[in-house]
N, C-alpha and C positions, 0 to 999 in steps of 0.2 A: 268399613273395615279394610283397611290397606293392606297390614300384613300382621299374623301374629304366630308364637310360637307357643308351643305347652311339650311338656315331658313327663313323661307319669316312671315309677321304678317300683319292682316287687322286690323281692328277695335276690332273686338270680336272671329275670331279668328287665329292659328298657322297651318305652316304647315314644316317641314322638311325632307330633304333628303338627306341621307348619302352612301356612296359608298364605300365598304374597302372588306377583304376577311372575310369569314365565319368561321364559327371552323374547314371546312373542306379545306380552301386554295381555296375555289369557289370565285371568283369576284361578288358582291349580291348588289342591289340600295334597299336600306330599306328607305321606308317612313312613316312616322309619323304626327300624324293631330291630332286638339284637338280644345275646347274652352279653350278662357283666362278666363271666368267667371264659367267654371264648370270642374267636372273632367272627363267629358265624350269626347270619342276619339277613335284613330285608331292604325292598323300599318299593311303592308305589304312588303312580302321579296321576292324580285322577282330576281331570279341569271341571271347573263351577260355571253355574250359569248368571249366580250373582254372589251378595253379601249373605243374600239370605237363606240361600241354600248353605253357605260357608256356616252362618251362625249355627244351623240348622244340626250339620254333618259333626262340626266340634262336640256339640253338647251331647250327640249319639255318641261319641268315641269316649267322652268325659263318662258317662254313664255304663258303659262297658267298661273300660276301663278299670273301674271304681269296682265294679261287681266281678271284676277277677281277681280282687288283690292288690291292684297297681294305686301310690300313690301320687301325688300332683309333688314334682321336684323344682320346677321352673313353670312359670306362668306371663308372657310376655306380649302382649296384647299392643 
């Protein structure tokens, strides 16, 4: 897994997670959260220790996700 992104959206609001290396060649799951009606939001960068931690961490956030509402908008792997 090199790099991938996904975006999930409810009603009012976004949430996205991207997976690729850092400026420093760290493997890093950055997520990103916001409303669609305002400009207030988030972001957190949290480094991995491989692929399969990344595989791992995605399909947790997919699952969650999913079970508050949030649909899959972009899927980019």
């Amino acid at each position: 897994m090199q790099s991938c992104y996904r975006r999930w959206e409810n009603r009012d609001r976004w949430y996205e997670a991207s997976i690729g290396p850092d400026l420093f060649g760290q493997l890093t799951l950055t997520c990103r959260w916001g409303s669609l009606r305002s400009a207030r939001g988030g972001m957190q960068c949290r480094p991995l220790t491989g692929t399969a931690e990344a595989e791992r961490l995605l399909q947790a956030l997919s699952r969650r996700r999913e079970r508050h509402g949030y649909r899959v908008v972009a899927d980019l792997a």
